[in-house]
N, C-alpha and C positions, 0 to 999 in steps of 0.2 A: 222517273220511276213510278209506275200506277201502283197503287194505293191500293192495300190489303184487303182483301174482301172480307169481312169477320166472320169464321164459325157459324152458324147457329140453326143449323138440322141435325136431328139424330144420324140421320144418315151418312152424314161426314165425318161425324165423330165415331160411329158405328166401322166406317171405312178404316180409319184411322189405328181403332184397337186392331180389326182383322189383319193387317200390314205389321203392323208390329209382331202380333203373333206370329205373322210369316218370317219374320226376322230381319222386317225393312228397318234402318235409321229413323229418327225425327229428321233429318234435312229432306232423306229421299223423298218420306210420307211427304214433307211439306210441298216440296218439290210436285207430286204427284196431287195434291193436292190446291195448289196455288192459295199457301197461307204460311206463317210464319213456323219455324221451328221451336219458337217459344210458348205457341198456341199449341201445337202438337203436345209437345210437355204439359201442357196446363190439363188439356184434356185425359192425355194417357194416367195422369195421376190423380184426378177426379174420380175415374173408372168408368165414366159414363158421361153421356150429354145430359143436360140440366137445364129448365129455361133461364135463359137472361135476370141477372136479380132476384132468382131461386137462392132463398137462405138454406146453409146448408146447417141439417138437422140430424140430430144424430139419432138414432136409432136403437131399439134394443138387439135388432136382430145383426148390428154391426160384428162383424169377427168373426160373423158366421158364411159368410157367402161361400165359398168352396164347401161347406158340409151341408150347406144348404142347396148350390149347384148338383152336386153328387146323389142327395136322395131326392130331387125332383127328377133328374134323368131317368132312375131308377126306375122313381114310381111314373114314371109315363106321362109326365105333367100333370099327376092327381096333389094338387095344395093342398087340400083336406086334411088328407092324408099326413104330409108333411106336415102340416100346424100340429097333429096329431101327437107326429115323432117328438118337435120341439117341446112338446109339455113333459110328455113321459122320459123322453133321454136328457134333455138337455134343461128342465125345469123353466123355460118360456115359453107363459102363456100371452098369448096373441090372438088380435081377428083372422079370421076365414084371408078378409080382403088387403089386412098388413102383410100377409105371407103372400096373396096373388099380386102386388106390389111389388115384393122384392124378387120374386122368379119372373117377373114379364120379360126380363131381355133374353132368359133359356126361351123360352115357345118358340121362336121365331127356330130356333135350333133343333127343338123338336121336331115342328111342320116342315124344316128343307132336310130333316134325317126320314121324314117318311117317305116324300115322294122322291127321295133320291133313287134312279135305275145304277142296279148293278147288270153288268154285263154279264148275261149267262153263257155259261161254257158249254159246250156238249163238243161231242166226240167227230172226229172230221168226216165231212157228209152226211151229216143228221140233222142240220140245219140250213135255211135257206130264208132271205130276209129277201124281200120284193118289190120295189116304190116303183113310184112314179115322180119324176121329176120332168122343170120344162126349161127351155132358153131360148133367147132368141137371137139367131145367126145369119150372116152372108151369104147365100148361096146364087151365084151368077148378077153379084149387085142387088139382091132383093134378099131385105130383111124378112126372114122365115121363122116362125113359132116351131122348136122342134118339142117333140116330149121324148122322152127316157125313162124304158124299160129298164130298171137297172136292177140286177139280182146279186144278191151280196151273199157269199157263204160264209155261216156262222164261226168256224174254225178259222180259218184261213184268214178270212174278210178278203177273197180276190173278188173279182167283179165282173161281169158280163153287162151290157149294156147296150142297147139296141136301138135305136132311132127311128121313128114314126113321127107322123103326121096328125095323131088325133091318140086319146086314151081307149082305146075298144077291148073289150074284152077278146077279144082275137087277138090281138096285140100281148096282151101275160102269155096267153095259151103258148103262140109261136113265141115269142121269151123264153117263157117255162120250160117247151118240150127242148128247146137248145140247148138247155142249160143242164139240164136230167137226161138227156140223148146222147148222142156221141161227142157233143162236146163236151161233156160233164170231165173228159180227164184231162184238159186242156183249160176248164174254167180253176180247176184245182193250182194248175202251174202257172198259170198267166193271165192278165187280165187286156179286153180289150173291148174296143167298140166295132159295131159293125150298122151300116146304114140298111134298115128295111125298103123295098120297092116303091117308092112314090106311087 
């Protein structure tokens, strides 16, 4: 049997709470993990990773973390602020940098809630999304670089797609006008590929 690898990056401890949340087991995490189910448990009830031989110390801000999670969200990751609240609501006073201590595991949750894309809606035929993509294929025993005109409509997401030799602006153009021309009521119903003239 190989021998347990130990813990000891936030990063797998970090994995470890997000799984749980998801509604994984301690064996599966472990499993997933390649570490013990006992270590799973150690960790998920600590609440967080901790260096190696980090005495654990307690806190005045202890008992607060979910009221303290909830108006850091709030205030948009402004601490200040929050230390602000703790004096006036809740009668603890504390540093600027004891309050930026105990919300540093939210930011990371803040910065992936900002630049997260939602998908925007609009209405069918009002959108049209345009790449270019490349591969490389067999054609007659010779490996060939193709690129890919490929035109995605917004509602639908069906596809048109077109096969060239090089990225040229002539290449969108004849794309484009296929797409908004008369095949426009056929890129609606079905999706397919078509090879341009070598």
């Amino acid at each position: 049997m190989a021998a347990e690898m130990p813990v000891q990056t936030p990063q797998d401890v970090e994995a470890m709470q997000r799984l749980s949340a998801a509604g994984w087991g301690r064996r599966r995490i472990a499993r997933e993990l390649g570490c013990s189910p006992e270590t799973v448990r150690k960790y998920l009830r600590q609440g967080g990773w901790q260096p190696y031989g980090k005495p654990c110390r307690t806190s005045v801000l202890d008992g607060q973390r979910e009221w303290l999670r909830q108006r850091f969200l709030a205030h948009r990751g402004n601490a200040d602020v929050l230390r602000q609240e703790l004096a006036s609501e809740k009668g603890i006073k504390v540093s600027l940098r004891t309050v930026e201590r105990a919300v540093e595991p939210w930011r990371r949750e803040l910065r992936n809630a900002a630049v997260a894309t939602v998908r925007f809606e609009t209405p069918p035929g009002r959108q049209l999304q345009a790449d270019f993509g490349q591969c490389v294929v067999r054609i007659g025993g010779e490996r060939v670089r193709v690129h890919l005109a490929v035109l995605t409509l917004g509602y639908s997401r069906r596809l048109l797609v077109r096969a060239f030799r090089s990225e040229k602006q002539d290449h969108w153009l004849s794309t484009l006008e296929e797409g908004s021309g008369t095949g426009a009521v056929c890129l609606r119903r079905c999706s397919w590929i078509t090879l341009a003239p070598w």
